[in-house]
C-alpha positions as CSV (number, residue, x, y, z in Angstrom):
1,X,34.8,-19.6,7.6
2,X,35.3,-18.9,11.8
3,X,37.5,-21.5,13.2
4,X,34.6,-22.7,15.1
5,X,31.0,-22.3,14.5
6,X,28.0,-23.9,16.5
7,X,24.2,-23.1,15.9
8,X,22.8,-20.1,16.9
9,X,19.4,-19.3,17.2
10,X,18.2,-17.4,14.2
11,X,16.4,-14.2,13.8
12,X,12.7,-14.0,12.4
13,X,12.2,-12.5,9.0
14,X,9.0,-10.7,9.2
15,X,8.7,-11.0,5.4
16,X,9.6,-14.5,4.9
17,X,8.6,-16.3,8.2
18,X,9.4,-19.8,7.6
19,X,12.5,-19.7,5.5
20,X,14.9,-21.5,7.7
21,X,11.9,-24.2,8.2
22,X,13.8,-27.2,7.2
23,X,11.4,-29.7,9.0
24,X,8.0,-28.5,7.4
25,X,6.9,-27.0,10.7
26,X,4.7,-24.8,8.6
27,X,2.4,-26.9,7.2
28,X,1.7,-27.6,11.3
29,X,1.5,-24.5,12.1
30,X,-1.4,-24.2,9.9
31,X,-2.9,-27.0,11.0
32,X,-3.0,-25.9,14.5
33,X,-4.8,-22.8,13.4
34,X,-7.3,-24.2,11.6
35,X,-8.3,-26.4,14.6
36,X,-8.4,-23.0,16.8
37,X,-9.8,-21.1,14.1
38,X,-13.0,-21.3,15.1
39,X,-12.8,-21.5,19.1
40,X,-14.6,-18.4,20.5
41,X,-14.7,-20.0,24.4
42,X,-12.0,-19.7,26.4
43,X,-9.0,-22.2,25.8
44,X,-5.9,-24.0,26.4
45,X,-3.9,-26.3,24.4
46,X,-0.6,-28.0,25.0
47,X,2.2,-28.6,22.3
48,X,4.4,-31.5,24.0
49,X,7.5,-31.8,22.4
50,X,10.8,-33.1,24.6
51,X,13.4,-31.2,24.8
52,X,15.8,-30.1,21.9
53,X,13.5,-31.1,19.7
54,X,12.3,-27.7,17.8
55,X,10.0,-26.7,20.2
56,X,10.9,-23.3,20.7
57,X,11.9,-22.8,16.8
58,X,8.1,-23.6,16.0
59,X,6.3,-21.9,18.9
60,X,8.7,-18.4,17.6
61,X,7.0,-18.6,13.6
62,X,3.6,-19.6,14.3
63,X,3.3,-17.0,16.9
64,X,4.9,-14.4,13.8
65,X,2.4,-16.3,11.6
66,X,-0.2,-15.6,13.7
67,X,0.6,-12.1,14.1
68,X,1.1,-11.7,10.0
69,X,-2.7,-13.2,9.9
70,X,-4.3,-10.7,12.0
71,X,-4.2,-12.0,15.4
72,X,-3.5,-10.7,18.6
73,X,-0.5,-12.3,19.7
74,X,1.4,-12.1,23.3
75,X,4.4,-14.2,23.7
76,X,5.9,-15.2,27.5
77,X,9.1,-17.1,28.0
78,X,8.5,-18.6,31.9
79,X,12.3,-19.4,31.9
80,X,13.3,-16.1,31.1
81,X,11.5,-14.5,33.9
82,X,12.1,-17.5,36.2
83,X,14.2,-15.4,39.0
84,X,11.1,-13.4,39.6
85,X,9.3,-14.3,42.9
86,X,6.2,-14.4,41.3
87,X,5.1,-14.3,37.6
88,X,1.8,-12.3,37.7
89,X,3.6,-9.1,37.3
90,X,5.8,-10.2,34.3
91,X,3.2,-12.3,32.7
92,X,0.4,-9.5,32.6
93,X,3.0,-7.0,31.5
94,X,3.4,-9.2,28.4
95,X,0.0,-9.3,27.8
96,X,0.2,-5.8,27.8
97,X,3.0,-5.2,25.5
98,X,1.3,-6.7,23.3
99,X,-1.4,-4.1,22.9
100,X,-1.4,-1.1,21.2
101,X,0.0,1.5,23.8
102,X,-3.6,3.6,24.7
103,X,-5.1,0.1,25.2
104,X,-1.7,-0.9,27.1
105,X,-2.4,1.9,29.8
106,X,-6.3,0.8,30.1
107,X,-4.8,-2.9,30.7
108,X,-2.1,-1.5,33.1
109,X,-4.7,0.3,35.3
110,X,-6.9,-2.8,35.4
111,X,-3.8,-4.9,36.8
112,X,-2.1,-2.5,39.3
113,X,-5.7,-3.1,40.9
114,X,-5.4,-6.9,40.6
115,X,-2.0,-6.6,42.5
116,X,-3.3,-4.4,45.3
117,X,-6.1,-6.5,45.7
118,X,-4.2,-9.6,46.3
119,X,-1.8,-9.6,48.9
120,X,0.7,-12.8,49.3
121,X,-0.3,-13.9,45.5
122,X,2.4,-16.8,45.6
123,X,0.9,-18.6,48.4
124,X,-2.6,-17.1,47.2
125,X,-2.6,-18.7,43.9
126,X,-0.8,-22.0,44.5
127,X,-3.3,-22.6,48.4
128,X,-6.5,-21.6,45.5
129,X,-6.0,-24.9,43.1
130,X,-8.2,-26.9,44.5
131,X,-11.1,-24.8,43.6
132,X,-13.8,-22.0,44.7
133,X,-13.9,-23.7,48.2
134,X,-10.7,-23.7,48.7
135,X,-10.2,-20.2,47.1
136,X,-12.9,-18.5,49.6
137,X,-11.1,-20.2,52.6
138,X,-7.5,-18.9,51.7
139,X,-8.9,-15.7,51.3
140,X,-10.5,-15.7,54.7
141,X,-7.4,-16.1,56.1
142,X,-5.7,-13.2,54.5
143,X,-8.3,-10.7,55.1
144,X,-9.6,-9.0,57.9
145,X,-11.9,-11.2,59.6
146,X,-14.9,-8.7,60.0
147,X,-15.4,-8.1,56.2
148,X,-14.2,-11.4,54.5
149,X,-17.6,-11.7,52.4
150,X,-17.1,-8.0,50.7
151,X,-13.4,-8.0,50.6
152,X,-13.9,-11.5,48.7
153,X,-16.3,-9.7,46.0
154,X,-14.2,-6.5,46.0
155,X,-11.6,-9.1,44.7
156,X,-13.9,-11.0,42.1
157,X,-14.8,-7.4,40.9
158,X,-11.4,-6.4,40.2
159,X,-10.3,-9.6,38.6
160,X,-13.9,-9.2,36.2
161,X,-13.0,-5.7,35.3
162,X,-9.8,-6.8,34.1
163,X,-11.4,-9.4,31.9
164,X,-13.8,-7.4,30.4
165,X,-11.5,-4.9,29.5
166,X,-9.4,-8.2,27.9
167,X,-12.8,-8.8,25.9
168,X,-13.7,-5.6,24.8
169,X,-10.3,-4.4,23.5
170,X,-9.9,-8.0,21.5
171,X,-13.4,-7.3,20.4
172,X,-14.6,-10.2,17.7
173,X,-10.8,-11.1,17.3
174,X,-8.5,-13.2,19.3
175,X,-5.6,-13.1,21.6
176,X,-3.1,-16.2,21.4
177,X,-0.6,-16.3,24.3
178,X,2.4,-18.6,24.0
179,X,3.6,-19.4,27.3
180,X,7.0,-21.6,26.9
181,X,9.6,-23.2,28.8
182,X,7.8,-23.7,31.7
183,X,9.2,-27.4,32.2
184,X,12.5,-25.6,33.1
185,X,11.7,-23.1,36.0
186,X,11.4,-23.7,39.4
187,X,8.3,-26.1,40.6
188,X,6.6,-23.3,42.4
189,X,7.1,-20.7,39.9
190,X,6.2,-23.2,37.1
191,X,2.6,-24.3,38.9
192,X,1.8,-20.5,39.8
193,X,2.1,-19.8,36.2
194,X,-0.6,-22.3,35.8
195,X,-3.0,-21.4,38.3
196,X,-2.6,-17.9,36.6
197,X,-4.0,-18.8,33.7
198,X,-6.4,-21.1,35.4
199,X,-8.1,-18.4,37.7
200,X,-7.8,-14.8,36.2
201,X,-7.7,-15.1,32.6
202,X,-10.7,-17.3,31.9
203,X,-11.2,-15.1,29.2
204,X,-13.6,-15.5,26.2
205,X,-11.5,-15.8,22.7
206,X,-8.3,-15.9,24.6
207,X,-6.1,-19.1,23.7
208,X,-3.6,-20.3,25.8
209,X,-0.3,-22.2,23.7
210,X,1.6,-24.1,26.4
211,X,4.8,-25.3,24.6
212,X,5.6,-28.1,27.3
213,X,7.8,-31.1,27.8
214,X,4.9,-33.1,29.5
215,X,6.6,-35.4,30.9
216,X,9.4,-33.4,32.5
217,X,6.6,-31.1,33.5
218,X,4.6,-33.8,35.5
219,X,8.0,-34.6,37.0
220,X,8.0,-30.6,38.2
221,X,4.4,-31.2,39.8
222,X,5.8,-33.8,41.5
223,X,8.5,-32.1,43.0
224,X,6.1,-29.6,44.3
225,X,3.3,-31.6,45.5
226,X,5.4,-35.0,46.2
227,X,5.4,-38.2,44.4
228,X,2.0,-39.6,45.4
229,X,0.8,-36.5,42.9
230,X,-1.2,-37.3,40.0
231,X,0.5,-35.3,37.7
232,X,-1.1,-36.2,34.6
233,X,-4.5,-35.7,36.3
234,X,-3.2,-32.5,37.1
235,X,-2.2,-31.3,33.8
236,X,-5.4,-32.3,32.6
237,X,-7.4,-29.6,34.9
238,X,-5.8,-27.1,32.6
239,X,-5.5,-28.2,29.2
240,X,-8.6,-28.5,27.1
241,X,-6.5,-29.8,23.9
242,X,-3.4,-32.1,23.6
243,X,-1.5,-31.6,20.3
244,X,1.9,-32.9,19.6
245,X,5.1,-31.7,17.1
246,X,5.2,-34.3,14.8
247,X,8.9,-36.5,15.0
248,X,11.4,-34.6,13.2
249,X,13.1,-36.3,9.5
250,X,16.2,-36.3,11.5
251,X,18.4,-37.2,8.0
252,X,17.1,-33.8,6.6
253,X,18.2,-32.0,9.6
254,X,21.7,-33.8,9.3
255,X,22.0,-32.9,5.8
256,X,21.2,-29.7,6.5
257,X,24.1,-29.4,9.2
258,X,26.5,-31.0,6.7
259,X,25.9,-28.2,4.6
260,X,26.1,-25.3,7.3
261,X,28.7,-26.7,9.1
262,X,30.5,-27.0,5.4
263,X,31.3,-30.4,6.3
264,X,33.3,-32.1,3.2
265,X,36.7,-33.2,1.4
266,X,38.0,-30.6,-0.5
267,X,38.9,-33.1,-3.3
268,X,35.4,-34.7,-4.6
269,X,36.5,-38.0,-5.5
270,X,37.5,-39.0,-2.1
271,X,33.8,-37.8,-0.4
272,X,32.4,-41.2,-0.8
273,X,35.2,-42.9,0.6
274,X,34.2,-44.9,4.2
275,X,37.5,-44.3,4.7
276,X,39.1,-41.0,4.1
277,X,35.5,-39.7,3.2
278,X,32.9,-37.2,4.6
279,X,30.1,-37.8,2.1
280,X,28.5,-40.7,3.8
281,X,29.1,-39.5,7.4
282,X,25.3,-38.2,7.1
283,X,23.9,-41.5,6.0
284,X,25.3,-43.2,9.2
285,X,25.2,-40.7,11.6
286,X,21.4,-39.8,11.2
287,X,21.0,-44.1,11.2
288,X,22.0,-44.1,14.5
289,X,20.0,-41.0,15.7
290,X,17.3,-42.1,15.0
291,X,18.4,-45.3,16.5
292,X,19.4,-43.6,20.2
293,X,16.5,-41.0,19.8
294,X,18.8,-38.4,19.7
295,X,16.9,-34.6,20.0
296,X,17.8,-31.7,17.5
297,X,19.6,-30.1,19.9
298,X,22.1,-33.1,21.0
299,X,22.5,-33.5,16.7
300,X,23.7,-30.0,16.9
301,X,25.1,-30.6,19.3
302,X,27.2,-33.4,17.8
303,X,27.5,-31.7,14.7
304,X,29.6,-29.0,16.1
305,X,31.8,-31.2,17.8
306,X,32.2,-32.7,14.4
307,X,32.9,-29.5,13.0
308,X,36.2,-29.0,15.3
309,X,37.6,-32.3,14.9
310,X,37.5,-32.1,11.3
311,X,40.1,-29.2,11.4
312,X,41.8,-31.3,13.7
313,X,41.8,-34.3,10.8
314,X,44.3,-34.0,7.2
315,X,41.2,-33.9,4.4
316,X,43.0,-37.0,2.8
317,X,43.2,-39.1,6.1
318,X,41.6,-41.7,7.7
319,X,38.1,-40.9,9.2
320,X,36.2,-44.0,9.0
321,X,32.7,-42.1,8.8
322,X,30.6,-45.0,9.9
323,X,32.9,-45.4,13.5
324,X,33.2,-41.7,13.6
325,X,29.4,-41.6,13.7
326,X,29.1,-44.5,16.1
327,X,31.6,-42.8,18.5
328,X,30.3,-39.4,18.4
329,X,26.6,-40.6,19.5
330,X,28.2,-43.1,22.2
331,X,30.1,-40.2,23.7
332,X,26.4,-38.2,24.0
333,X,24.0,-40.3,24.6
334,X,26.0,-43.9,26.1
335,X,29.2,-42.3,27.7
336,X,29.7,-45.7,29.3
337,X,30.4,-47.7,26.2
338,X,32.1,-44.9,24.5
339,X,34.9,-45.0,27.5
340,X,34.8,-48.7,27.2
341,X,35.0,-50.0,24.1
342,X,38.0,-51.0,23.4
343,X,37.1,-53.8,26.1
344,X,33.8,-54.6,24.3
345,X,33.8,-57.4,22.0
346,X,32.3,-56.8,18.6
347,X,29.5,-59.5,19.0
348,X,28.9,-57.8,22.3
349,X,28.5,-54.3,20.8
350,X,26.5,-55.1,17.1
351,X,24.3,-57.0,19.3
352,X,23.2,-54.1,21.5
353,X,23.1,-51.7,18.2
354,X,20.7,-54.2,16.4
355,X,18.1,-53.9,19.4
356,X,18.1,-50.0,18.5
357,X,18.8,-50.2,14.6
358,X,15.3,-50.5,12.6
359,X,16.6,-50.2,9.4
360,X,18.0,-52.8,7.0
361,X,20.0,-51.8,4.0
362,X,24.0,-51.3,2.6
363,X,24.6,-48.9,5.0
364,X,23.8,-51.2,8.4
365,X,26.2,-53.6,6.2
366,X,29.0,-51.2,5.6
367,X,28.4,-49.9,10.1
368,X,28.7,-54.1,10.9
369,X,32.0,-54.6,8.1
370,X,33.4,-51.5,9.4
371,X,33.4,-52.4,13.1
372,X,34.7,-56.1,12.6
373,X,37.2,-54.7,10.7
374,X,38.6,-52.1,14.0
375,X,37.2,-54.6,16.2
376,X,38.9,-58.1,15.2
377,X,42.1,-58.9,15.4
378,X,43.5,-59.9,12.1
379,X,44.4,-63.4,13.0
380,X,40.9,-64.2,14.4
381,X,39.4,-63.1,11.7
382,X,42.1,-64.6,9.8
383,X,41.4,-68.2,11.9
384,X,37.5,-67.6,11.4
385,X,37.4,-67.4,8.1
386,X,39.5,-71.1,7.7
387,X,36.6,-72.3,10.1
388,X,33.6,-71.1,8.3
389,X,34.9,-72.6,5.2
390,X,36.0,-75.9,5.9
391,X,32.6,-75.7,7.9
392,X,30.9,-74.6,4.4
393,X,32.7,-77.5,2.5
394,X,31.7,-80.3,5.1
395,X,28.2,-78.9,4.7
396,X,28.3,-79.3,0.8
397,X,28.4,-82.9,1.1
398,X,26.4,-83.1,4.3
399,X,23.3,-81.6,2.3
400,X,22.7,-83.8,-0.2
401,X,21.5,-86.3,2.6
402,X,20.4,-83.5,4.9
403,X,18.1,-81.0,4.4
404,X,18.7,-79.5,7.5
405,X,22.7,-78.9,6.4
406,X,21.5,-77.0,3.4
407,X,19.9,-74.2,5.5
408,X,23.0,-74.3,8.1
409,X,25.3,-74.1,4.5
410,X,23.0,-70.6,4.1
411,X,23.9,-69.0,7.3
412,X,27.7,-69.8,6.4
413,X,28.1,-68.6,3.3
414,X,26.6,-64.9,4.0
415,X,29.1,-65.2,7.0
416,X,32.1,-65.9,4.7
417,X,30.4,-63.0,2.4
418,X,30.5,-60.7,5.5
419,X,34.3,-62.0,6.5
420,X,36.0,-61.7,3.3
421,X,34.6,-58.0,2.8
422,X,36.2,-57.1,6.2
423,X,39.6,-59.0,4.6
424,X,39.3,-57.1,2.1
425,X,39.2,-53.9,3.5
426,X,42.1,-54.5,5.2
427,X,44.0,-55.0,2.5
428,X,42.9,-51.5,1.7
429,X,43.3,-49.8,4.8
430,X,47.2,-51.4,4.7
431,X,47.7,-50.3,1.1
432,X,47.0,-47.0,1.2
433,X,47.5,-45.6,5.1
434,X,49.6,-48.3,6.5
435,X,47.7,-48.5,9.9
436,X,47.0,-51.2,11.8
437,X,42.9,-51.4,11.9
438,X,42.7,-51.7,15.4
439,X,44.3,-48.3,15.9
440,X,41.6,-46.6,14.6
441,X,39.2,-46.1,17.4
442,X,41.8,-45.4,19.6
443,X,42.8,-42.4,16.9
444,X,39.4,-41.2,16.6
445,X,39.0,-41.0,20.7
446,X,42.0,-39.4,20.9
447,X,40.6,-36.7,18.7
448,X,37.6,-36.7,20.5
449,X,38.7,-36.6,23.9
450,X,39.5,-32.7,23.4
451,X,35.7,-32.6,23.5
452,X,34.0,-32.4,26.8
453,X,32.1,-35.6,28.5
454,X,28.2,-34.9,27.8
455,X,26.6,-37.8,28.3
């Protein structure tokens, strides 16, 4: 194994398309086409997904799919092509790539004509989207006065051409064109690529695929037009069909990292260990993702920093999985609290994480024991648990006279329950490492600060 590794985008086997489809983005895929299937009008349909989250990993195998089922397939990264001043010339000459070659030449005929017919195209396209009307008046601007009329139709006619030609070579198939990214470029570029498709390839049995972040999209519009922009309204002049990547089983993709990242204690018995332990670093970690909406990118993200400090940590030594977890998501997603808290009371902290916990099982036990136990001093905890149960024993005569007591005497004994574990595991933690619990998240930053601020 390299002494690093991080996750690298992975090449497409042709002959096993979805092999390395861990989240079941197939059986969407093949959804989506079956609601397409049948679409013979000109179309456009949105995937929103935000980013990091698989977008781009999906949009790559249904596009292979497609291909492997027959379909004429074009595929343009916006981003990619971003630095160009316009993106007519790089989006047709995808469409034409993907075309046989004899039918590529026909195509490239068609749109050398398109070009020399429209002169300015990035002012031309973005002044056209408000319509014919305001089409027709930016081209009587940009043409010679005496002639707007027939240099307007000489336009139309080359534009029409080139969609026949679109039509006729697809014949009774169609031609799906993933356009991605586009969230990322530069507002103008980003908006021309729109009005593209809007206004020259209206095309029978051509599909547009717009992978899109739609909100950070709307704020690209924005940027462009200004705030008082309706960018939703917008969006909606284009798209014709609104489907969305289903949320991702973020403990699958964890476990799936584990394993890549080769993540474990070389001696099995101690894996299960909160302590000294790897094995249940998953179980927490993806807990918490879920809890901070962390994308599939930032987990990778998180999962190779994990994959440096545990060279950086003896197999056999402390790790405290459940606070490693915790301090590896602070650090990426609440930078603020990470820096801080050692100054953060417990009470302060568990009662931020239970707003953004939604389960309740051993493991949010084991996260709440585990932080009172690096949290608390030993005396306080020492002091509380003399106060809870003399507390207790007051309320054990109190009850038979007082209903009320009897409930109270419930909420103190599965406090007691909660303290004694945490006693408990310091006697552990002393037995066998001799460290002082609240060392430990001051041992776990210092491995982490070799790691660069992200959040």
């Amino acid at each position: 194994m390299s002494i690093c590794q991080k996750i690298q985008d992975l090449e497409i086997d042709t002959q096993d398309i979805w092999k390395d489809d861990i989240l079941n983005r197939k059986e969407v895929a093949e959804d989506f086409t079956r609601i397409l299937a049948d679409t013979q009008q000109p179309f456009v349909v949105s995937v929103d997904a935000s980013y990091g989250m698989g977008k781009t990993f999906f949009l790559n195998r249904w596009r292979e799919q497609l291909k492997k089922d027959g379909y004429q397939v074009a595929f343009f990264n916006a981003w990619n092509t971003d630095w160009e001043k316009e993106p007519l010339v790089p989006f047709i000459k995808t469409i034409i790539d993907s075309f046989p070659r004899d039918i590529g030449e026909i195509l490239k005929e068609k749109s050398i004509e398109i070009l020399k017919s429209i002169k300015d195209y990035s002012n031309f396209i973005i002044e056209c989207s408000g319509g014919p009307q305001n089409t027709l008046k930016k081209i009587a601007q940009i043409i010679n006065p005496d002639d707007k009329i027939e240099q307007y139709e000489v336009k139309q006619k080359v534009i029409n051409d080139f969609r026949n030609t679109i039509c006729e070579k697809i014949k009774d198939n169609k031609l799906f064109i993933f356009v991605d990214e586009l969230e990322r470029c530069r507002p103008t570029y980003a908006v021309e690529v729109l009005e593209t498709i809007k206004h020259i390839f209206d095309i029978p049995n051509v599909i547009f695929i717009l992978g899109i972040d739609r909100t950070q999209l709307k704020h690209t519009i924005s940027a462009l037009y200004g705030p008082d922009m309706d960018g939703e309204g917008y969006l909606k002049r284009f798209v014709d069909l609104e489907l969305h990547l289903p949320k991702p089983n973020r403990e699958i993709f964890c476990k799936v990292l584990m394993d890549k990242f080769a993540i474990k204690n070389k001696k099995a018995y101690d894996s299960n260990s909160i302590i000294n332990g790897w094995g249940c670093y998953c179980d927490y970690f993806s807990i918490l993702a879920d809890g901070y909406d962390l994308s599939l990118r930032e987990i990778s993200q998180c999962f190779t920093d994990i994959s440096i400090i545990q060279k950086m940590v003896p197999d056999n030594y402390l790790k405290m999985s459940p606070i490693l977890a915790l301090l590896m998501i602070l650090k990426h997603k609440k930078y603020s609290i990470y820096q801080n808290i050692e100054k953060i009371s417990f009470y302060d902290l568990w009662k931020e994480l239970e707003k953004i916990i939604n389960a309740n099982n051993d493991n949010i036990t084991c996260l709440k024991h585990c932080l009172m136990l690096v949290m608390i001093p030993f005396n306080d905890l020492h002091k509380t648990i003399s106060e809870l149960e003399n507390e207790n024993t007051r309320l054990n005569h109190e009850k038979q006279s007082n209903p009320a007591a009897a409930m109270r005497q419930e909420e103190i004994i599965k406090k007691l329950k909660d303290y004694h574990n945490v006693y408990q595991m310091h006697d552990d933690l002393d037995r066998r490492f001799r460290i002082d619990a609240r060392g430990i998240i001051p041992y776990l930053k210092q491995k982490m600060e070799y790691l660069s601020k992200t959040d």
